[in-house]
N, CA, C, O and CB atoms as a CASP TS submission, in Angstrom:
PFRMAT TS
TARGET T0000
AUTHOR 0000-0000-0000
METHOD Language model
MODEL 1
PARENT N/A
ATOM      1  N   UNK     1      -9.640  -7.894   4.298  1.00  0.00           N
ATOM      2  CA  UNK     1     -10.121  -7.396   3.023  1.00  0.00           C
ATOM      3  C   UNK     1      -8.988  -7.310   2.018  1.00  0.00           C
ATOM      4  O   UNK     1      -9.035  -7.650   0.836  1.00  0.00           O
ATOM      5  CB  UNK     1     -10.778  -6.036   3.194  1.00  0.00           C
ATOM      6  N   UNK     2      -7.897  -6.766   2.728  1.00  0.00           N
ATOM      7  CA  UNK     2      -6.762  -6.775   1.388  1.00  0.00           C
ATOM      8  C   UNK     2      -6.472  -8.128   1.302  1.00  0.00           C
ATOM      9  O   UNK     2      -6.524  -8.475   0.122  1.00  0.00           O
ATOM     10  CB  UNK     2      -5.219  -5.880   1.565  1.00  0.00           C
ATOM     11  N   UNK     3      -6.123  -9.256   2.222  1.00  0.00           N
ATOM     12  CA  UNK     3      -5.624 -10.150   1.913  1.00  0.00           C
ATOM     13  C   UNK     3      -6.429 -10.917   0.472  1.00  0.00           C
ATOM     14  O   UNK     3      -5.816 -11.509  -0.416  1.00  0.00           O
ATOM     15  CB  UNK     3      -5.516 -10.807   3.158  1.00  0.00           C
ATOM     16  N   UNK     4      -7.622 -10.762   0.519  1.00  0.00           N
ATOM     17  CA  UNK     4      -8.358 -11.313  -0.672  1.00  0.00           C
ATOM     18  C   UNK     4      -8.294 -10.223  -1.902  1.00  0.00           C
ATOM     19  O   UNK     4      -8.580 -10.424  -3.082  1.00  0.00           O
ATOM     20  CB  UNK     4      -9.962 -11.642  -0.237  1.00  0.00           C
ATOM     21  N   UNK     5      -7.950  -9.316  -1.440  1.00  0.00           N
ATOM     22  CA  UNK     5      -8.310  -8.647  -2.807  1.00  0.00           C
ATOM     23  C   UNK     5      -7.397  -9.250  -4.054  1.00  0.00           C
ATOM     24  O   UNK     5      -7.409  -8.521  -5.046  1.00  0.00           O
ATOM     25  CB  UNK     5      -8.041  -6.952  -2.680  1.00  0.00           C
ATOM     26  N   UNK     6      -6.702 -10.315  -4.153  1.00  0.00           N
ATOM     27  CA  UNK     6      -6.352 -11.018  -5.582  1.00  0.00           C
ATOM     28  C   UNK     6      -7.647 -11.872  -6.032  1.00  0.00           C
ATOM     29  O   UNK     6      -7.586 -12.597  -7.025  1.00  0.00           O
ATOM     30  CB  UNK     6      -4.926 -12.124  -5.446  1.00  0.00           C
ATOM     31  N   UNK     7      -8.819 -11.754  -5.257  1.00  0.00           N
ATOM     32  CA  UNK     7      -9.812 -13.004  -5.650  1.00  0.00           C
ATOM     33  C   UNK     7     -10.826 -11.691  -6.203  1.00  0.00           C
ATOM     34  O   UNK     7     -12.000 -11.859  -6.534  1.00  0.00           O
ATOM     35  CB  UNK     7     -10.531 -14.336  -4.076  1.00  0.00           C
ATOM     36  N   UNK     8     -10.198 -10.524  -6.225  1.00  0.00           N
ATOM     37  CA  UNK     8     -11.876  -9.683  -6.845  1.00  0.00           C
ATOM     38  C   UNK     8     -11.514  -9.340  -8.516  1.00  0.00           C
ATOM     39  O   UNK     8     -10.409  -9.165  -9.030  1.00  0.00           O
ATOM     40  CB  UNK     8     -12.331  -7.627  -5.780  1.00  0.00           C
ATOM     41  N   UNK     9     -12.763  -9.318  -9.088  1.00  0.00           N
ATOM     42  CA  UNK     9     -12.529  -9.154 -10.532  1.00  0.00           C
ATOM     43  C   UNK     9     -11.874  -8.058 -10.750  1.00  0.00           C
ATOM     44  O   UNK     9     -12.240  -7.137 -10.019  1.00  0.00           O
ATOM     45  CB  UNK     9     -13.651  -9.132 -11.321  1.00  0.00           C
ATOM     46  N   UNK    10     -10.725  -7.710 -11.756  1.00  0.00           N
ATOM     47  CA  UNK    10     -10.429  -6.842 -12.053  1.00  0.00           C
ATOM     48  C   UNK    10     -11.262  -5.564 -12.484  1.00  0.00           C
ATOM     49  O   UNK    10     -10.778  -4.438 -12.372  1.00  0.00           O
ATOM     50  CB  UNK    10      -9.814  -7.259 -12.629  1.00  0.00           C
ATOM     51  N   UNK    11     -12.488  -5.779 -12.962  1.00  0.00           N
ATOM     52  CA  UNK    11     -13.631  -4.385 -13.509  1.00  0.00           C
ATOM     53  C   UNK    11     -13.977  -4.127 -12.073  1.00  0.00           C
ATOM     54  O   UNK    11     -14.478  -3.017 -12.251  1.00  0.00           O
ATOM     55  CB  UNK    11     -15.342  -4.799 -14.707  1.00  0.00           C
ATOM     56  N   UNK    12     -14.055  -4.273 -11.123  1.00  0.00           N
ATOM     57  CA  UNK    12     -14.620  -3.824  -9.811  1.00  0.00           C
ATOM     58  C   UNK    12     -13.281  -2.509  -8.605  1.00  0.00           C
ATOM     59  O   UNK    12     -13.462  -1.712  -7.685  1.00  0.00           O
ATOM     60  CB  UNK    12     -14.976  -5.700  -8.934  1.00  0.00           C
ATOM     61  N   UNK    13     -11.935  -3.068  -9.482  1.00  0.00           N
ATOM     62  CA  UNK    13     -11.320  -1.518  -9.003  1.00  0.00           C
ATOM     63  C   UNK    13     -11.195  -0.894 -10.463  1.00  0.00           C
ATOM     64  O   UNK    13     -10.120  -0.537 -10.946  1.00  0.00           O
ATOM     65  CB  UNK    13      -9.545  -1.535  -8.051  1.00  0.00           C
ATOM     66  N   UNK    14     -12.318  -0.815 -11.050  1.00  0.00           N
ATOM     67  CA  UNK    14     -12.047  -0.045 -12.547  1.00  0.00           C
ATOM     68  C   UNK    14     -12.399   2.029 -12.132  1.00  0.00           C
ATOM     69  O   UNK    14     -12.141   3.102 -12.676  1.00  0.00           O
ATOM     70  CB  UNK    14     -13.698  -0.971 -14.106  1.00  0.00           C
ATOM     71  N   UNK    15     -13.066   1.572 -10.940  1.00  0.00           N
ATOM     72  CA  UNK    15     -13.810   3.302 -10.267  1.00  0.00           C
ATOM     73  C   UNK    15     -12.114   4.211 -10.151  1.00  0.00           C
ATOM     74  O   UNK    15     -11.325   3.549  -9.477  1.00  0.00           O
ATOM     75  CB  UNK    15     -14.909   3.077  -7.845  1.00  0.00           C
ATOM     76  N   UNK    16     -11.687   5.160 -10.532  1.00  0.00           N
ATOM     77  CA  UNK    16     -10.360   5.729 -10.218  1.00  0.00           C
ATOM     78  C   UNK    16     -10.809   6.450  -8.952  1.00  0.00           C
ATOM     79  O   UNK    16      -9.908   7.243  -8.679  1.00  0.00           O
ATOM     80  CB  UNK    16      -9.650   6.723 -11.430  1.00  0.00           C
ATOM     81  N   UNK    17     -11.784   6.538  -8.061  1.00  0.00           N
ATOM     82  CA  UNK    17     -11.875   7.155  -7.007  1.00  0.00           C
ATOM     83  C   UNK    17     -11.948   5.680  -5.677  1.00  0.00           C
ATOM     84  O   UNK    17     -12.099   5.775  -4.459  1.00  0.00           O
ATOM     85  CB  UNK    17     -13.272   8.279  -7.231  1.00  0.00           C
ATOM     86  N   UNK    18     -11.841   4.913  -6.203  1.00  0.00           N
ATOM     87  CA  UNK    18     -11.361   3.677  -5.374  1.00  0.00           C
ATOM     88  C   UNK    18      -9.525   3.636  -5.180  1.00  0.00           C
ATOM     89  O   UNK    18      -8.956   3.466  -4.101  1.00  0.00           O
ATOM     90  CB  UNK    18     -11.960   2.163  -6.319  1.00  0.00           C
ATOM     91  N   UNK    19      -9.077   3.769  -6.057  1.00  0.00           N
ATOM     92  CA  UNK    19      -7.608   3.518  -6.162  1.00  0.00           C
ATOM     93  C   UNK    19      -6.915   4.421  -4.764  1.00  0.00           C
ATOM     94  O   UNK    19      -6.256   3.877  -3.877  1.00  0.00           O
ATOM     95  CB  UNK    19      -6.998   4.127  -7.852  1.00  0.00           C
ATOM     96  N   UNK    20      -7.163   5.544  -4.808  1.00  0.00           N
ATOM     97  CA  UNK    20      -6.362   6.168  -3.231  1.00  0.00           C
ATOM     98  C   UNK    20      -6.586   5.965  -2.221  1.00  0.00           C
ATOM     99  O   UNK    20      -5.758   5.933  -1.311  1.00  0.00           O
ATOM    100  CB  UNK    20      -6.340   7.311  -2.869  1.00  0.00           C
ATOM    101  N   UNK    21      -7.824   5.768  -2.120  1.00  0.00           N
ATOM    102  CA  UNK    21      -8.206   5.041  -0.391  1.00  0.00           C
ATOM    103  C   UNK    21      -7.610   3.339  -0.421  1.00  0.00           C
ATOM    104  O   UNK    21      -7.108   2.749   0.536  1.00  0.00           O
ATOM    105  CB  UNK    21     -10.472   4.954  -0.023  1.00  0.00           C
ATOM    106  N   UNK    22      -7.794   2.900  -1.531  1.00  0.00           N
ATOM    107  CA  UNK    22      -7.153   1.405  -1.535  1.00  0.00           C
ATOM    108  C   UNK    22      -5.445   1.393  -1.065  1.00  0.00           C
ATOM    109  O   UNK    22      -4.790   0.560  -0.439  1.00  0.00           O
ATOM    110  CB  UNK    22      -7.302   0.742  -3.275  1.00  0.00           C
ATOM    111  N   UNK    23      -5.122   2.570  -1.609  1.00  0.00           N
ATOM    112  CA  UNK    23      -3.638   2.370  -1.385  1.00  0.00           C
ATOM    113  C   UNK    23      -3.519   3.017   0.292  1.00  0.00           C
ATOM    114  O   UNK    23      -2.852   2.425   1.141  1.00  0.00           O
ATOM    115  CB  UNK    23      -2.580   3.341  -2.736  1.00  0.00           C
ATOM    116  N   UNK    24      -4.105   4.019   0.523  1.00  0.00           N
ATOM    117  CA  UNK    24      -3.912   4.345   1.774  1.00  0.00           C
ATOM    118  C   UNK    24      -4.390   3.052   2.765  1.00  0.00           C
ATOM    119  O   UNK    24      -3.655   2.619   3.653  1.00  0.00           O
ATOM    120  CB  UNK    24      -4.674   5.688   2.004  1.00  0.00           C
ATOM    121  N   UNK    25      -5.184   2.730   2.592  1.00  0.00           N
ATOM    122  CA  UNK    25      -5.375   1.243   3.229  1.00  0.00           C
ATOM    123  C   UNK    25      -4.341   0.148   3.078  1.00  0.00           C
ATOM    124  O   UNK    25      -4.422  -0.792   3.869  1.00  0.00           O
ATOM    125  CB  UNK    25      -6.578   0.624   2.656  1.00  0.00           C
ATOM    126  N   UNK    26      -3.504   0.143   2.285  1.00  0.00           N
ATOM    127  CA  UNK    26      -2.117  -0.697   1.643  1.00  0.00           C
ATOM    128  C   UNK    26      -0.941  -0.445   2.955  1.00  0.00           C
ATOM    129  O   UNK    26      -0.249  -1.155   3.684  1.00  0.00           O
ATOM    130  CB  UNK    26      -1.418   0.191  -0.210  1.00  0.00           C
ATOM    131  N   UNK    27      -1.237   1.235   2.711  1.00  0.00           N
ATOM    132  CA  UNK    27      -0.263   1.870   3.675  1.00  0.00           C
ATOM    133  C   UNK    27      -0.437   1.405   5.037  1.00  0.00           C
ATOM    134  O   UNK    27       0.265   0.889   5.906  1.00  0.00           O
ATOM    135  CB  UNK    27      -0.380   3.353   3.685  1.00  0.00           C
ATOM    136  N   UNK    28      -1.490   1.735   4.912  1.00  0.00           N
ATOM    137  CA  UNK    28      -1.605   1.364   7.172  1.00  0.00           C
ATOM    138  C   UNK    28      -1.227  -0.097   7.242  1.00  0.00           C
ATOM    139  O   UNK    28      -0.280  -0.404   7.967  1.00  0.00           O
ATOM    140  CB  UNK    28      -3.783   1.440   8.238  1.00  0.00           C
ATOM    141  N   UNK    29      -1.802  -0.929   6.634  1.00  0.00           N
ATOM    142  CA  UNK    29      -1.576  -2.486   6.747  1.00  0.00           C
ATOM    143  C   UNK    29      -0.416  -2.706   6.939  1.00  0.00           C
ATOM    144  O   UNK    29      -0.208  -3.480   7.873  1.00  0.00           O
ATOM    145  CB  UNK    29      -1.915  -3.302   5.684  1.00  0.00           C
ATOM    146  N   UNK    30       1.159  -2.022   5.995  1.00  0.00           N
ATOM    147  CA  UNK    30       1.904  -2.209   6.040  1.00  0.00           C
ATOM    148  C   UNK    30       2.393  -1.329   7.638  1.00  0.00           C
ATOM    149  O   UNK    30       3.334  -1.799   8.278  1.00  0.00           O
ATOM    150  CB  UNK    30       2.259  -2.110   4.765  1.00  0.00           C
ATOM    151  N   UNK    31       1.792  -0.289   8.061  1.00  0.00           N
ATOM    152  CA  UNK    31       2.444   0.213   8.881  1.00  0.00           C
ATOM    153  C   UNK    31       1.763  -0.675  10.185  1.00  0.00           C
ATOM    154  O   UNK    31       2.558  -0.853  11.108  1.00  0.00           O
ATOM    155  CB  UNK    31       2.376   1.798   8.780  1.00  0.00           C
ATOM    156  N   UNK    32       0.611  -1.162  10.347  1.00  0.00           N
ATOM    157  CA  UNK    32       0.299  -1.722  11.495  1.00  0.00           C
ATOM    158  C   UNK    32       0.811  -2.718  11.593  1.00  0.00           C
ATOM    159  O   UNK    32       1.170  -3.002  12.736  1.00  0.00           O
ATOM    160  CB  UNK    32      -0.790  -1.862  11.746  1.00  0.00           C
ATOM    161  N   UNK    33       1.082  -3.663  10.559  1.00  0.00           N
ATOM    162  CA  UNK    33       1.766  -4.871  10.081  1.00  0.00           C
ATOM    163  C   UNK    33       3.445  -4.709  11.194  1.00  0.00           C
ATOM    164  O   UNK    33       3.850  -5.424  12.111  1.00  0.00           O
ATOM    165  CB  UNK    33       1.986  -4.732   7.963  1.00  0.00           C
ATOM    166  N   UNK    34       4.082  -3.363  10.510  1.00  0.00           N
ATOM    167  CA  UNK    34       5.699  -3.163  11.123  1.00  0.00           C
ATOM    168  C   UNK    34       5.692  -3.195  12.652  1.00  0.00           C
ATOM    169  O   UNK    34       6.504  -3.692  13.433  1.00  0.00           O
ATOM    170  CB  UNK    34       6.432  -1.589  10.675  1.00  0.00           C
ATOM    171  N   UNK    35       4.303  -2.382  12.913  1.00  0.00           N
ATOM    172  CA  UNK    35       4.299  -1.766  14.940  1.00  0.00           C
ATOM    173  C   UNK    35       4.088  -2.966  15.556  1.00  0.00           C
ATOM    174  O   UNK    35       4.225  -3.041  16.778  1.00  0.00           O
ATOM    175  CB  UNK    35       2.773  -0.519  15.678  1.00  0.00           C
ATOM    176  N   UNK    36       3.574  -4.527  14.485  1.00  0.00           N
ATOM    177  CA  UNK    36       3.675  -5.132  15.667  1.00  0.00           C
ATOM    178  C   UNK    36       4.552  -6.523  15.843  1.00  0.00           C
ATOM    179  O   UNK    36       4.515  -7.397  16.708  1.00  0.00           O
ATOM    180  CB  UNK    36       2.363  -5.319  16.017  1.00  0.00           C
ATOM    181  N   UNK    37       5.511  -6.323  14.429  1.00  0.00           N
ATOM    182  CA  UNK    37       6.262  -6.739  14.574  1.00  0.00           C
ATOM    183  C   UNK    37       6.423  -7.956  13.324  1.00  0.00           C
ATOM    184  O   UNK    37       7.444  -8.632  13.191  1.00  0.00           O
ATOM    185  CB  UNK    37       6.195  -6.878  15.827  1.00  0.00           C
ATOM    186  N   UNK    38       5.624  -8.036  12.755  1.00  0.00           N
ATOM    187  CA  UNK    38       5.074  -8.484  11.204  1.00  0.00           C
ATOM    188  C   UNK    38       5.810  -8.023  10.046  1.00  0.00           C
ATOM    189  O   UNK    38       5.266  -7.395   9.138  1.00  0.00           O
ATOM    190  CB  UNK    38       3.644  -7.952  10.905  1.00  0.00           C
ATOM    191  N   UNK    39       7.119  -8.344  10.063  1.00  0.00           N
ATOM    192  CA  UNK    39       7.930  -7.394   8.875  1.00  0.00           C
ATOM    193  C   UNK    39       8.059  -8.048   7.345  1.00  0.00           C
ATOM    194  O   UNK    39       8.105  -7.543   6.223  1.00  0.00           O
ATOM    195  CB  UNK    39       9.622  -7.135   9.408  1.00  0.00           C
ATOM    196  N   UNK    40       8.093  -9.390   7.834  1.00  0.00           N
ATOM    197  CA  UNK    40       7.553  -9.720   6.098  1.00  0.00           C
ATOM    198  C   UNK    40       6.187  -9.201   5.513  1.00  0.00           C
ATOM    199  O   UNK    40       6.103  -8.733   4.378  1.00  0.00           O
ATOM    200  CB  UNK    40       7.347 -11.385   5.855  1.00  0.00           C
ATOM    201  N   UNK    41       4.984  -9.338   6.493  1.00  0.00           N
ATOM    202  CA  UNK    41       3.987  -8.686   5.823  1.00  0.00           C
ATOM    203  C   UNK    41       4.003  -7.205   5.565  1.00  0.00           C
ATOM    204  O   UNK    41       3.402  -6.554   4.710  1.00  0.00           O
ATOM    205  CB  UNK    41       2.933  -8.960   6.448  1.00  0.00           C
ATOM    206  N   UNK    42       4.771  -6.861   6.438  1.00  0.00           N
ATOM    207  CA  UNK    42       4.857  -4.779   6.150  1.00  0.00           C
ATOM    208  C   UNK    42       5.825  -4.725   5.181  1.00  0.00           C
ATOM    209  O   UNK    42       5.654  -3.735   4.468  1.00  0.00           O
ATOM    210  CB  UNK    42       5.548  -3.512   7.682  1.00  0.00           C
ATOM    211  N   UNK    43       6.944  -5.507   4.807  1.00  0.00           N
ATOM    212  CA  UNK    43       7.440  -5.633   3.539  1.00  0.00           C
ATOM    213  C   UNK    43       6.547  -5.966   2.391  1.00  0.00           C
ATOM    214  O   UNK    43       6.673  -5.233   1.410  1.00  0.00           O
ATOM    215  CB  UNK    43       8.365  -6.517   3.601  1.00  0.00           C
ATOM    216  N   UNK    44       5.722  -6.871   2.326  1.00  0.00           N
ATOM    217  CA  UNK    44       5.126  -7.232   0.942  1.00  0.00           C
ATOM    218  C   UNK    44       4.008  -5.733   0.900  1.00  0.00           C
ATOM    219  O   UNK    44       3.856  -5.328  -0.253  1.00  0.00           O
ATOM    220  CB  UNK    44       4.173  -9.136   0.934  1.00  0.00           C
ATOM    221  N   UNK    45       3.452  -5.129   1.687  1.00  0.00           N
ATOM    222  CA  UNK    45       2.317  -4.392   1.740  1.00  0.00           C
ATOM    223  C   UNK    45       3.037  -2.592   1.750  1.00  0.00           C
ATOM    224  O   UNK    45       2.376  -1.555   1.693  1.00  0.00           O
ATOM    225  CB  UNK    45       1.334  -4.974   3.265  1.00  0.00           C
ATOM    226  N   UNK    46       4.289  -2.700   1.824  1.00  0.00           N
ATOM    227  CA  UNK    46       5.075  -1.192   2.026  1.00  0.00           C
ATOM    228  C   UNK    46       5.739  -1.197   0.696  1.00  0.00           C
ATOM    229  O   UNK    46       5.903  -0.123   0.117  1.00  0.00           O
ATOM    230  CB  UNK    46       6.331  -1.019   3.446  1.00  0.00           C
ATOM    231  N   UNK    47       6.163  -2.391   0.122  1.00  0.00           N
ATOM    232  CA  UNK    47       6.934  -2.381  -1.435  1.00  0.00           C
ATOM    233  C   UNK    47       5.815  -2.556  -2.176  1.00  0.00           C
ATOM    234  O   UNK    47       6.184  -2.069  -3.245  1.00  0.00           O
ATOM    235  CB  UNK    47       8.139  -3.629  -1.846  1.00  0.00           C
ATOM    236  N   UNK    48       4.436  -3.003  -2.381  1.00  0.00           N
ATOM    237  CA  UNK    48       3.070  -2.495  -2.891  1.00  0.00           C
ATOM    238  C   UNK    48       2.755  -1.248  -3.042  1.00  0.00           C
ATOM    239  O   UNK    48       2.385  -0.890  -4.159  1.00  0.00           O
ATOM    240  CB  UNK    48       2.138  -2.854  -2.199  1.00  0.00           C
ATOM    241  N   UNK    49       2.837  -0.128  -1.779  1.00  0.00           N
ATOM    242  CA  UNK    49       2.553   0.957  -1.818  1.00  0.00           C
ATOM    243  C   UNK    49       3.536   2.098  -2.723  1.00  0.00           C
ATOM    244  O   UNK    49       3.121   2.931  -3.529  1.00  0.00           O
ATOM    245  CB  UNK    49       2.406   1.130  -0.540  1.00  0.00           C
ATOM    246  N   UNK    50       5.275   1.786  -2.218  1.00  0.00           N
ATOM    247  CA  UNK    50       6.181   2.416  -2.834  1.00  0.00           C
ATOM    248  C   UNK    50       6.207   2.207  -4.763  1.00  0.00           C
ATOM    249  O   UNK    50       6.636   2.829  -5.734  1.00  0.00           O
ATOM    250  CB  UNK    50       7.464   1.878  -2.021  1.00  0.00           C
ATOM    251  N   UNK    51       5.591   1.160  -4.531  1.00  0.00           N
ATOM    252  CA  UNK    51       5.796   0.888  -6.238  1.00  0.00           C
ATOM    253  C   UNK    51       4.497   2.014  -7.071  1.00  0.00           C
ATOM    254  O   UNK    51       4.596   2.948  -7.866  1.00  0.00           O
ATOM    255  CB  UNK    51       5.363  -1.268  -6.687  1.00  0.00           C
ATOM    256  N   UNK    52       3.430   1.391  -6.452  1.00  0.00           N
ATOM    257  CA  UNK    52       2.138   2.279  -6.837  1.00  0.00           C
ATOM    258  C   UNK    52       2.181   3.810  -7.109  1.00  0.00           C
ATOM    259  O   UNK    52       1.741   4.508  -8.022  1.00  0.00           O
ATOM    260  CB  UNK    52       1.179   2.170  -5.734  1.00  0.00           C
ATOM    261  N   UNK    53       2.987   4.109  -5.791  1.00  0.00           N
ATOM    262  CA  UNK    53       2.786   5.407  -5.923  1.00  0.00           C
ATOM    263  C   UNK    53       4.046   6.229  -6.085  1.00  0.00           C
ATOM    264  O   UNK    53       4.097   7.425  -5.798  1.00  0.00           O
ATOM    265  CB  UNK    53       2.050   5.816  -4.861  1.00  0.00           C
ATOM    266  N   UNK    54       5.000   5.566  -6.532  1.00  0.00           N
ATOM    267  CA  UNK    54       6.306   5.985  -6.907  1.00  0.00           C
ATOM    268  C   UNK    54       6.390   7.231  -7.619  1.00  0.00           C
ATOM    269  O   UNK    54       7.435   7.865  -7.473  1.00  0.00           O
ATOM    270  CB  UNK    54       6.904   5.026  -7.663  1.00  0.00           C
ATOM    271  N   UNK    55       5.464   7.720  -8.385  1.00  0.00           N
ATOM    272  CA  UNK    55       5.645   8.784  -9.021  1.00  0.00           C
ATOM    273  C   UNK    55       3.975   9.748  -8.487  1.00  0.00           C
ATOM    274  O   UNK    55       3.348  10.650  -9.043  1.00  0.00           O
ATOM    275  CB  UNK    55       5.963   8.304 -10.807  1.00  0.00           C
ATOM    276  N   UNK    56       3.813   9.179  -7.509  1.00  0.00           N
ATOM    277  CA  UNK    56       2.586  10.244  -6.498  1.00  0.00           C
ATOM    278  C   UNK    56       2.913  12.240  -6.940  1.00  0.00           C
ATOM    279  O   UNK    56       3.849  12.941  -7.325  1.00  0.00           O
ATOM    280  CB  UNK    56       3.160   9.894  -4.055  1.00  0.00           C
ATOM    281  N   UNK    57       1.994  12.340  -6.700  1.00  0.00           N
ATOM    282  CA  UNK    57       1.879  13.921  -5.904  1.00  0.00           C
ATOM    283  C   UNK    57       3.044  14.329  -5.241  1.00  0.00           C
ATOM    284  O   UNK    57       3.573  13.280  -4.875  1.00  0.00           O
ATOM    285  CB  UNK    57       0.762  14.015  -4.709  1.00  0.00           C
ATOM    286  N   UNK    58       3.650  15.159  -4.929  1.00  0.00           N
ATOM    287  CA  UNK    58       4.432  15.712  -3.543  1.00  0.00           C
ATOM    288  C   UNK    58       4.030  15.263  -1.905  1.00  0.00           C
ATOM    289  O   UNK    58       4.669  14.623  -1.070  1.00  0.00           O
ATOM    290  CB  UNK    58       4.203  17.340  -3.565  1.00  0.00           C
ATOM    291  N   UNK    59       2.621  15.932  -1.861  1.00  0.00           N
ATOM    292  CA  UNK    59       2.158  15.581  -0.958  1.00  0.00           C
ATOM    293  C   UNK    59       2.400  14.002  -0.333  1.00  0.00           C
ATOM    294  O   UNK    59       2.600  13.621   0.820  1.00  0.00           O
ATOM    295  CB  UNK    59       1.062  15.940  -1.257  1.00  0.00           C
ATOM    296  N   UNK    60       2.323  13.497  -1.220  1.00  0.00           N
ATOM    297  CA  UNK    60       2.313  11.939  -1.077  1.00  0.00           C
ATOM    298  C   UNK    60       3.730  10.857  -0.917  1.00  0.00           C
ATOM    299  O   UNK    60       3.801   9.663  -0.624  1.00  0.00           O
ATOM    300  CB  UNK    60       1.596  11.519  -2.376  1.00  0.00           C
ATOM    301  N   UNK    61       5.077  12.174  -1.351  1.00  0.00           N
ATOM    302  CA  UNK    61       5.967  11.324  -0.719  1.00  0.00           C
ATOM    303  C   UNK    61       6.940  11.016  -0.223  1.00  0.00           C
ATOM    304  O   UNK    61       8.008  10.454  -0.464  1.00  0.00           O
ATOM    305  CB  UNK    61       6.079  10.905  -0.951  1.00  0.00           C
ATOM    306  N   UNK    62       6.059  11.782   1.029  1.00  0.00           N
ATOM    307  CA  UNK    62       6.966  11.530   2.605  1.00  0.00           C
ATOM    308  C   UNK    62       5.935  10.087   2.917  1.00  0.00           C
ATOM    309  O   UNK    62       6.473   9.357   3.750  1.00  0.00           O
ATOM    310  CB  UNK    62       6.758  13.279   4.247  1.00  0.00           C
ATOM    311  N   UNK    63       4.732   9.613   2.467  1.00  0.00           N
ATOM    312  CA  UNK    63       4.490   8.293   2.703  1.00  0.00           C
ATOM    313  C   UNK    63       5.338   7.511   2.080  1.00  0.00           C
ATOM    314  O   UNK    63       5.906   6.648   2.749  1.00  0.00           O
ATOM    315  CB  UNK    63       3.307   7.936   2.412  1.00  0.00           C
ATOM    316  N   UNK    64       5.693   7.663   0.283  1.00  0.00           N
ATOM    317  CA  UNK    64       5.995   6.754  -0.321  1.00  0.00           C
ATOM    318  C   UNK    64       7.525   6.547   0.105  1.00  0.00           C
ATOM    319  O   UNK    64       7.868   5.365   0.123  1.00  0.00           O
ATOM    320  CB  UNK    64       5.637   6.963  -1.669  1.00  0.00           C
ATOM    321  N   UNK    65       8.502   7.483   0.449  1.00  0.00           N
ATOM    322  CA  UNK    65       9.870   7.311   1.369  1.00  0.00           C
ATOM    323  C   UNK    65      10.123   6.570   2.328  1.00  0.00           C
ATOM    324  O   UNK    65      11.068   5.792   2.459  1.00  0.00           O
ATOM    325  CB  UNK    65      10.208   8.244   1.938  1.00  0.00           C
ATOM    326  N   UNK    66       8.797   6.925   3.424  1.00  0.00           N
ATOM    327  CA  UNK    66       8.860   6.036   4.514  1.00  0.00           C
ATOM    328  C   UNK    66       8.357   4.305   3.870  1.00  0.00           C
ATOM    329  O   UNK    66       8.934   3.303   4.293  1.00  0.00           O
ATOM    330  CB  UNK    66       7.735   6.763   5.804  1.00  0.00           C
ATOM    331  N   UNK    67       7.382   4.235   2.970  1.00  0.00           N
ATOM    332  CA  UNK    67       7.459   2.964   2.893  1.00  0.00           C
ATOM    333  C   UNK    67       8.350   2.318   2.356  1.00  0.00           C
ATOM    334  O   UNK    67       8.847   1.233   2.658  1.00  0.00           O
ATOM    335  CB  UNK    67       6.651   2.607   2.508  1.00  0.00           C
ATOM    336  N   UNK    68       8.611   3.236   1.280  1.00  0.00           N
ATOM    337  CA  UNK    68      10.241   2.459   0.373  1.00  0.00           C
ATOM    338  C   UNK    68      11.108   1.933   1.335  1.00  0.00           C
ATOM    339  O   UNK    68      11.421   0.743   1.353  1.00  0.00           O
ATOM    340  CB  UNK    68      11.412   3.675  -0.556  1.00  0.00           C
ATOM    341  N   UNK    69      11.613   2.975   2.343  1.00  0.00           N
ATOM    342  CA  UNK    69      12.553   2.364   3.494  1.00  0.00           C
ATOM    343  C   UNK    69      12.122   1.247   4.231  1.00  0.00           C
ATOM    344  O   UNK    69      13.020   0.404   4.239  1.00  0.00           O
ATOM    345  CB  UNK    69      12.833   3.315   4.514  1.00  0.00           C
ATOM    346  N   UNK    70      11.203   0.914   4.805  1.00  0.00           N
ATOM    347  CA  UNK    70      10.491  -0.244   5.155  1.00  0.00           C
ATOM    348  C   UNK    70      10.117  -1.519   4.660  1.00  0.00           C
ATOM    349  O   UNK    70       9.933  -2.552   5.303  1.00  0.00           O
ATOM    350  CB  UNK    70       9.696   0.069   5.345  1.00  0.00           C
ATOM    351  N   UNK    71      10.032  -1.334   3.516  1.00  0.00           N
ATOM    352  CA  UNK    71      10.029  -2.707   2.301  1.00  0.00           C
ATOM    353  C   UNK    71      11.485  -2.652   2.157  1.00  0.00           C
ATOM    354  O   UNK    71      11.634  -3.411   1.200  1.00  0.00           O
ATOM    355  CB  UNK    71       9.087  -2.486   0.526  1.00  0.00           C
ATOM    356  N   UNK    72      12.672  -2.245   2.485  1.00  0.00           N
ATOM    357  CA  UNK    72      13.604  -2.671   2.331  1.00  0.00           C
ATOM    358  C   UNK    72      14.380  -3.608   3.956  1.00  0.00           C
ATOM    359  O   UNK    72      15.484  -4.150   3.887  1.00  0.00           O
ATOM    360  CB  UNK    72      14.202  -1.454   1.683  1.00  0.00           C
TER
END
């Protein structure tokens, strides 16, 4: 599903209650991506997430740390 999501119209993530589950879904990809050994893809999908949510909540970033470190 993420891999296509460059083929969906832009008005279809226009919902702002789509955007956090999309990124938390960004997140795992990149983290299931790393556990199995897939590090260019947990790079392109962990420097996606760190960028997005670079200026997150609190709550939100001990994710965005761990991914920053990982896209690097």
């Amino acid at each position: 599903t993420l891999d296509s999501l460059s083929l969906v119209e832009p008005h279809v993530l226009i919902d702002m209650a789509l955007g956090g589950p999309l990124v938390r879904a960004m997140a795992l990809c990149a983290e299931i991506a790393n556990g199995t050994g897939e590090r260019s893809r947990a790079r392109v999908w962990a420097r996606a997430v760190a960028e997005l949510w670079k200026d997150a909540d609190p709550f939100l970033q001990p994710t965005v740390r761990r991914l920053a470190a990982m896209a690097r």
